[in-house]
C-alpha positions in Angstrom: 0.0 0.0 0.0 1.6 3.6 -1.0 2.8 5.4 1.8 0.1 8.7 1.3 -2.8 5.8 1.5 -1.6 4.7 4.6 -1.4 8.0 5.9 -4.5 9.2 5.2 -6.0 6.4 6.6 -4.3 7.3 9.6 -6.1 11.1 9.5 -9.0 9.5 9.3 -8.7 7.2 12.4 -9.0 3.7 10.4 -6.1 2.7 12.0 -3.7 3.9 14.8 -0.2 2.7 14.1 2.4 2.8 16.9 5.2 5.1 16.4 8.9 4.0 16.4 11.6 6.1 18.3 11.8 8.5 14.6 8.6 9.2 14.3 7.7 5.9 11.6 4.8 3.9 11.9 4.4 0.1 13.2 1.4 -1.7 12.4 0.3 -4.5 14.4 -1.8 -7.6 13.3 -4.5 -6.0 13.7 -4.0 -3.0 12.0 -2.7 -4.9 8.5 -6.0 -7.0 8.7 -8.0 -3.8 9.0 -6.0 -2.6 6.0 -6.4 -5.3 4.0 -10.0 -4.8 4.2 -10.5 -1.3 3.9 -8.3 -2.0 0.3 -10.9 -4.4 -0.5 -14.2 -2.7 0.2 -12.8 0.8 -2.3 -11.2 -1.5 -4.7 -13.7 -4.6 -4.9 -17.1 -2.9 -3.8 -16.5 0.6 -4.6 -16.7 2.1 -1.1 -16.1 5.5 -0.3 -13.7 6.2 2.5 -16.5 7.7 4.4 -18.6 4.6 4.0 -16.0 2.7 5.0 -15.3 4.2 7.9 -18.7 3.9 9.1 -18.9 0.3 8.7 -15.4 -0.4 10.5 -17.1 1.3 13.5 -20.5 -0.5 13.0 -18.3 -3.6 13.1 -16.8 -2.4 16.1 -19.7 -1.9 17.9 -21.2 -5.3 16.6 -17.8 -6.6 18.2 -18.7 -5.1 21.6 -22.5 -5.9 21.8 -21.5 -9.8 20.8 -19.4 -9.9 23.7 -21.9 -7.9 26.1 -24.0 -10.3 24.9 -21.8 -13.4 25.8 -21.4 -11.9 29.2 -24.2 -11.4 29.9 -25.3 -15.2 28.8 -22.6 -16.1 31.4 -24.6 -14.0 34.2 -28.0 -15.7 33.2 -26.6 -19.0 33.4 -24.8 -18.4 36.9 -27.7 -17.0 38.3 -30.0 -19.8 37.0 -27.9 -22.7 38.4 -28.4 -20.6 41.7 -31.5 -20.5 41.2 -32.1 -24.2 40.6 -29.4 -25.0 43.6 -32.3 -23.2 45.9 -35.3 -24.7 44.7 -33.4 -27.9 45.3 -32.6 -27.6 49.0 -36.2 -25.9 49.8 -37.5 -29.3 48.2 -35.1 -31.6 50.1 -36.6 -29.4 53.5 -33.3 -27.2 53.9 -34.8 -23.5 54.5 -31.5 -21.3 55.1 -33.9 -18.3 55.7 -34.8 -20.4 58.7 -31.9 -21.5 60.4 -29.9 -18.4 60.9 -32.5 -15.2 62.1 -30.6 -12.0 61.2 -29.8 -9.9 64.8 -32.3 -7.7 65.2 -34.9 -8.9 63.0 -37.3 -10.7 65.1 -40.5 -9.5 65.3 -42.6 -8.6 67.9 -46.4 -8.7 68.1 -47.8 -5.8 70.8 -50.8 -6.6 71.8 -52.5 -3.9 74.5 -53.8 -4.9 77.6 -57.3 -5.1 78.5 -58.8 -2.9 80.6 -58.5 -3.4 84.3 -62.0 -3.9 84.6 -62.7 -6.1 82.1 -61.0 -9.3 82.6 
């Protein structure tokens, strides 16, 4: 790829090369992949550099929202196995909420006196 493409690519914030003690640029992995298919989409489909530009960062945030999504998979299952862990020992007869009270959370029912009198 010729040196001016490469740069303005850079302007644009395609792709963020490291810099070397001179000033030159060092791609990463990363970076040459990203290259390679920016020169594909305006050679192959005819993509303007603002167009491609936009999808790089749509693919970006598909990126993110697939591994929120993963995560959050994760989560759901944790909490479901809990879940089922629970129902299990309430059905064998454990009740946890039972066997420990919490200090101070005992309740007490007040019920008034009757009247002198009437007893």
């Amino acid at each position: 790829m010729h040196a001016q493409t490469l740069r303005q690519y850079d302007r644009l914030g395609l792709v963020r090369p490291g810099r070397t003690a001179g000033g030159g640029r060092r791609y990463s992995p990363r970076d040459v992949a990203l290259l390679r298919e920016v020169q594909r989409l305006s050679q192959e489909d005819g993509v303007n550099l603002a167009g491609i530009k936009r999808i790089i960062e749509l693919e970006s945030q598909v990126e993110a929202l697939q591994e929120r999504v993963h995560e959050l998979l994760a989560e759901l299952d944790g909490a479901q196995r809990r879940a089922m862990a629970a129902e299990s020992a309430v059905a064998a007869g454990f009740r946890p909420d039972l066997t420990h009270p919490v200090p101070g959370s005992a309740l007490v029912v007040w019920r008034p006196r009757p009247p002198r009198g009437a007893r």
